[in-house]
C-alpha positions in Angstrom: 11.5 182.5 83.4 14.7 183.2 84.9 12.8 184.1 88.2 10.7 181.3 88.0 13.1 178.9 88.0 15.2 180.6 90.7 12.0 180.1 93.0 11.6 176.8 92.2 15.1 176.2 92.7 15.1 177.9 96.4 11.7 175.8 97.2 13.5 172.2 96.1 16.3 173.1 98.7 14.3 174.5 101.4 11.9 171.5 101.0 14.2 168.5 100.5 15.8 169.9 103.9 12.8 169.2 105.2 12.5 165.9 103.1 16.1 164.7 104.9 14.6 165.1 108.2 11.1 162.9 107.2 13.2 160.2 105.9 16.1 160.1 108.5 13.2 159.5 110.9 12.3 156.3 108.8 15.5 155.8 106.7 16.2 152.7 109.6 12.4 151.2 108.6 12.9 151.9 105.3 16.5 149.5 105.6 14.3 147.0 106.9 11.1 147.1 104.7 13.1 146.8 101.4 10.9 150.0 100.7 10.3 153.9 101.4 7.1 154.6 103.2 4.2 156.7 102.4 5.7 159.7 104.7 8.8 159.2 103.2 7.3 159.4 99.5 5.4 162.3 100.3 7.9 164.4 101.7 10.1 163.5 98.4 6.7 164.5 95.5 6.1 167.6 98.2 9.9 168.8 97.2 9.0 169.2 93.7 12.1 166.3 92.6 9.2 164.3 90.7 8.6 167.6 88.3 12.4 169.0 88.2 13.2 167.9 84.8 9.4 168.0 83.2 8.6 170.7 80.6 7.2 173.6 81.8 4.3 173.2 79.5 3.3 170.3 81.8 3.3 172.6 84.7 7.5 171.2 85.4 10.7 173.3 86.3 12.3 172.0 83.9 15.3 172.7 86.2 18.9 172.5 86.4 21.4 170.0 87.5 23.3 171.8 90.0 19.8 172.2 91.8 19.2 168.4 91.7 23.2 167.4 93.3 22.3 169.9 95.5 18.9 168.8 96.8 19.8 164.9 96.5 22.8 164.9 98.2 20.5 167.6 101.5 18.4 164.1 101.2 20.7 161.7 101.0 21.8 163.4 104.4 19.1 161.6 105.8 18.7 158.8 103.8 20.5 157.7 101.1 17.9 155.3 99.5 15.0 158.6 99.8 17.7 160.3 97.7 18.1 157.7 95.2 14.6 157.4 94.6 14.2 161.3 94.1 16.8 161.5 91.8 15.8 158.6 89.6 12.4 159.6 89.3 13.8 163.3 88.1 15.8 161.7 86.0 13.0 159.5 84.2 10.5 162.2 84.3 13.6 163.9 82.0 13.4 161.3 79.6 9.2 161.6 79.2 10.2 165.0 77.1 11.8 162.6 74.2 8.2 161.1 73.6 6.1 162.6 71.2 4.0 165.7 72.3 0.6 163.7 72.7 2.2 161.3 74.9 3.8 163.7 77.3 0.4 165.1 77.0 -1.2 161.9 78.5 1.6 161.1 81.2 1.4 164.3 82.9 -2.5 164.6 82.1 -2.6 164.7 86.4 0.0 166.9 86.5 3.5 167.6 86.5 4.2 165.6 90.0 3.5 162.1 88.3 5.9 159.4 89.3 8.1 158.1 86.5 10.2 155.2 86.8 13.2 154.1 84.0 13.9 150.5 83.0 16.6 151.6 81.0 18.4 148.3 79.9 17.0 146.6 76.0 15.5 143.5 78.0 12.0 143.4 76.2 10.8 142.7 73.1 8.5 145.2 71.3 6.5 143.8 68.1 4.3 146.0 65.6 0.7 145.8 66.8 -1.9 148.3 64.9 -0.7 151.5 64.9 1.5 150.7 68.0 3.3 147.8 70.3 3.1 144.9 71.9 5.9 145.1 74.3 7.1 142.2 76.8 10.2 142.1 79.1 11.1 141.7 82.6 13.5 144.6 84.1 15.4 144.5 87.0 16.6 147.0 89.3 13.6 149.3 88.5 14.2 151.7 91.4 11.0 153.4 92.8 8.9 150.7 91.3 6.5 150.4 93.8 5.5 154.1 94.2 5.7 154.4 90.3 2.3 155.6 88.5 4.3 155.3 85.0 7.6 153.3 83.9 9.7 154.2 80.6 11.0 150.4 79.7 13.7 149.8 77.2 12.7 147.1 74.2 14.6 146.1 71.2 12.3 147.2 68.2 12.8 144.7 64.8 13.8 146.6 61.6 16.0 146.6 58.7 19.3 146.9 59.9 18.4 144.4 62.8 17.0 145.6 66.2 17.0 149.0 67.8 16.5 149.9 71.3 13.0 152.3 72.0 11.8 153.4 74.8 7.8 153.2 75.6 5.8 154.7 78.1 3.3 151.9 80.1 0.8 152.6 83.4 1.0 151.3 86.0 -2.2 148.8 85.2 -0.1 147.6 82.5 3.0 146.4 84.6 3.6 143.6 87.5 6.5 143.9 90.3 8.1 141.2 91.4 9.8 141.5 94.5 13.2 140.1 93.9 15.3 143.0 95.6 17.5 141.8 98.8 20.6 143.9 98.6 23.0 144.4 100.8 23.3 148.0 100.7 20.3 150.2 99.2 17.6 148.0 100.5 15.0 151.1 100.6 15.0 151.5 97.3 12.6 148.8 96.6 14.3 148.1 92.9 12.3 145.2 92.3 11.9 144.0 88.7 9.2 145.2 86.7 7.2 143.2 84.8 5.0 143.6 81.3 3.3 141.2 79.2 2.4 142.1 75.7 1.5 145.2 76.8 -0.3 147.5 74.4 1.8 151.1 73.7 0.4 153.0 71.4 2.7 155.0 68.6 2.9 158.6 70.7 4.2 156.4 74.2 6.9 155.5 71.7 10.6 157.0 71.0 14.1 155.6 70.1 16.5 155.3 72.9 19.3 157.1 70.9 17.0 160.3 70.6 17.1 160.3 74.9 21.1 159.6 74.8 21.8 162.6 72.4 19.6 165.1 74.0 16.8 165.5 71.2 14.0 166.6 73.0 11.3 166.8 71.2 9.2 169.4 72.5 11.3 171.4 75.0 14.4 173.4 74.5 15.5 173.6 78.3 18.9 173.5 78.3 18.1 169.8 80.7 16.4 167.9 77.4 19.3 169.1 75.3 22.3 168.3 77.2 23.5 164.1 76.1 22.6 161.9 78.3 25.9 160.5 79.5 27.1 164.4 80.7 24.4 164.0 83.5 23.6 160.3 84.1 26.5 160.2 86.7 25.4 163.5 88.8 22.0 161.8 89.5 23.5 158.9 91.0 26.2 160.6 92.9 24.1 163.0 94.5 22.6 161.0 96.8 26.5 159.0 97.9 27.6 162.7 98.6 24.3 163.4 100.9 25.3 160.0 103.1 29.2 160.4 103.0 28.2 163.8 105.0 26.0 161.6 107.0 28.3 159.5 107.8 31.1 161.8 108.8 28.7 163.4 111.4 27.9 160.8 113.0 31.3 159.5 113.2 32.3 163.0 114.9 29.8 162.6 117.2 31.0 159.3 118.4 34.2 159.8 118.8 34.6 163.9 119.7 34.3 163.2 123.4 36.6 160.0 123.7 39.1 160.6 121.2 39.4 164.3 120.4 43.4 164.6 121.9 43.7 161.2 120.1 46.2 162.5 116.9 45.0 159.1 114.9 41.2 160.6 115.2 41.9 164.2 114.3 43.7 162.8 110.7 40.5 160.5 110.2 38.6 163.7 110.7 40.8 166.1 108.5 41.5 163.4 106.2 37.7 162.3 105.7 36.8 166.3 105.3 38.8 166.4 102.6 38.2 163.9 100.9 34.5 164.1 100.9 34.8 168.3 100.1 36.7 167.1 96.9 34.4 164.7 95.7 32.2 167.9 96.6 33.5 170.0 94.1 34.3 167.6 91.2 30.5 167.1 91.2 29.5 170.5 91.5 32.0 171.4 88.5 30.3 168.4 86.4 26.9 170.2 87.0 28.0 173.0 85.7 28.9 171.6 82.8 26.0 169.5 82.7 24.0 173.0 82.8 26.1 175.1 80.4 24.3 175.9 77.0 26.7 173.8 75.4 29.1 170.9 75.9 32.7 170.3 73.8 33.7 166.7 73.1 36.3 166.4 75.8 33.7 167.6 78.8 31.1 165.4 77.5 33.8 162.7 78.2 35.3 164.3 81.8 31.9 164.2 83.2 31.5 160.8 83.7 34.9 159.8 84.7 34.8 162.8 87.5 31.5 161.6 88.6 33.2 157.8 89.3 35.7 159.5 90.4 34.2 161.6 93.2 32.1 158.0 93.9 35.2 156.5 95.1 36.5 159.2 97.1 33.4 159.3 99.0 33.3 155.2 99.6 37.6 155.8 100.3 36.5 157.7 102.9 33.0 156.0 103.8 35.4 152.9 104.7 38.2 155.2 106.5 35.5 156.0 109.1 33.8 152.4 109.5 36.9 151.0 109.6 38.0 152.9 112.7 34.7 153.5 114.4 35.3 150.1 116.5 32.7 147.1 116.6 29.9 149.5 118.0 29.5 150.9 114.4 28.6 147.9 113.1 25.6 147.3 115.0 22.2 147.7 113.3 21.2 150.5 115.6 23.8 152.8 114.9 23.3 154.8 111.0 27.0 154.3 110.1 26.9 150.4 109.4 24.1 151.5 106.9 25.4 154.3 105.4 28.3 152.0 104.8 26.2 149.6 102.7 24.5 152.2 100.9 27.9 154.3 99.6 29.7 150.7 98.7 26.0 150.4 97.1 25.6 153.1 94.9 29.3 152.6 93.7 28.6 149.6 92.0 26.5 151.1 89.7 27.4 151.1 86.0 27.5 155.0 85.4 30.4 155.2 88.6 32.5 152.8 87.4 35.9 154.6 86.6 37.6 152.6 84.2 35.5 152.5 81.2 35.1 156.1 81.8 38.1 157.2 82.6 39.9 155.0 79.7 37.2 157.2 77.5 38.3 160.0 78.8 42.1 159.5 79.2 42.2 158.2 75.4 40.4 161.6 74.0 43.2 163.4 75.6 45.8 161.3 74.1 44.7 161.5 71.3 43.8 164.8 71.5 47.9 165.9 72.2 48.8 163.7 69.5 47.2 165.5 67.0 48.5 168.7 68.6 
């Protein structure tokens, strides 16, 4: 198994190399489109990032963490929105191992490379129908939507102690998109809103959201079922800033090397910047780790996040160092900086990189923590 899953971790990175090069090709079209491309797409399912976290008993990797930073942020080189996408989509096809066994059994019944999508905020309704659902709810910001074969939606589920948040597992017959995604940053993404309508989910598409969040999988015992949600969530959104905060320092280098290299103003950008992104480098890669060990104590369950939002705003303090002193020429559509600019100021405004309800988490374990001492 061991073996196994080294190979599969060498192929990911050897392949989403060669992913970063398809989708910097089309990451300006992409910008445009409000969407990723078929190339694009197919570079990103030819990786293996759709069956990373999927049990191996579905033909999966069932793969670690660190492999997934690594290979989103070698994407996210090229395009930050291609690396978004694959991350999200390994990160849903993670949460398919909480459903019962048949239902696993009948998302990955054409294998392991499915698409998956997450709606993951309680915005639908799910009523008892039969021996199963009726579920309706419109969810925004489904990233990957439109290249989605599956989507795990979160409803609130009626029951005695008032309602409870489930997940449930619909095809992609049984869901609209509605294209209501103009960002400014992120536009490839295509996270439009997804839409269902009394949709029919029968029991085994069906599990509670708080069996996903504590790392009950149900079936498999990879150490990347087990692990809570909320020692990981941050790692598959950062991934992909880290990819385009490289990105963006190359190509800031390269504007600049031949003008400005005796300039002492643009060798402390360049130092500074280095820095800055290599230590949002390392909290992540330590937060994997974690994320990977066989288990977690209470205080790195907590650290995780906050060092995740943490490395997210080094890499956007430093994102905004280099715009900021590119000149007027880097602002321009043509040139990759302006976007990379709106993508990293993009990705930090997403829930799981916020700092301050993390870090007041973390910071008041550890106070507490030496108080008890």
């Amino acid at each position: 198994m061991a073996s196994q899953q080294m190979s599969s971790a060498h192929q990911l990175h050897v392949l989403a190399e060669k992913a970063a090069e398809t989708a910097l090709l089309h990451a300006a079209g992409a910008d445009f489109a409000r969407a990723l491309p078929s190339p694009v797409v197919d570079a990103i399912l030819e990786a293996g990032f759709a069956r990373h976290f999927v049990p191996t008993e579905w033909g999966g990797t069932a793969g670690t963490v660190t492999d997934l930073l690594r290979a989103a942020a070698t994407l996210g080189a090229g395009c930050a929105s291609a690396a978004w996408c694959a991350s999200v989509i390994a990160g849903a096809a993670r949460m398919g191992a909480y459903m019962p066994a048949a239902g696993q059994r009948e998302i990955w019944a054409d294998g392991p490379d499915t698409v998956i999508v997450g709606a993951l905020m309680p915005r639908g309704t799910a009523t008892w129908h039969g021996d199963g659902w009726r579920v309706s709810g419109q969810w925004d910001f489904t990233s990957a939507v439109g290249i989605s074969d599956w989507a795990l939606v979160c409803a609130q589920v009626p029951g005695e102690d008032g309602a409870e948040p489930w997940f449930f597992a619909l095809p992609r017959a049984d869901y609209l998109i509605a294209d209501t995604w103009h960002p400014v940053g992120m536009r490839g993404t295509g996270s439009n809103t997804l839409i269902a309508e009394e949709a029919y989910v029968p029991r085994h598409r069906g599990f509670p959201r708080e069996t996903m969040l504590k790392g009950a999988g149900t079936t498999s015992a990879a150490r990347c079922h087990t692990v809570p949600l909320r020692v990981l969530s941050g790692l598959l959104f950062a991934g992909p800033a880290l990819g385009a905060a490289r990105a963006a320092l190359e190509a800031w280098c390269a504007r600049v090397s031949g003008r400005a290299a005796q300039d002492p103003g643009a060798r402390l950008v360049a130092a500074r910047a280095t820095a800055g992104i290599d230590m949002a480098e390392l909290l992540l890669r330590r937060a994997a780790r974690v994320a990977d060990a066989a288990s977690v104590s209470t205080t790195e369950e907590l650290r995780n996040p906050a060092d995740c939002a943490l490395a997210l705003e080094l890499l956007v303090d430093e994102v905004e160092r280099l715009y900021r002193t590119v000149g007027s020429a880097g602002q321009l559509p043509p040139d990759p900086l302006q976007r990379i600019w709106r993508d990293v100021h993009g990705i930090a405004g997403h829930v799981a990189l916020r700092f301050d309800p993390a870090g007041s988490a973390y910071g008041g374990h550890l106070l507490n923590s030496a108080s008890r001492a």
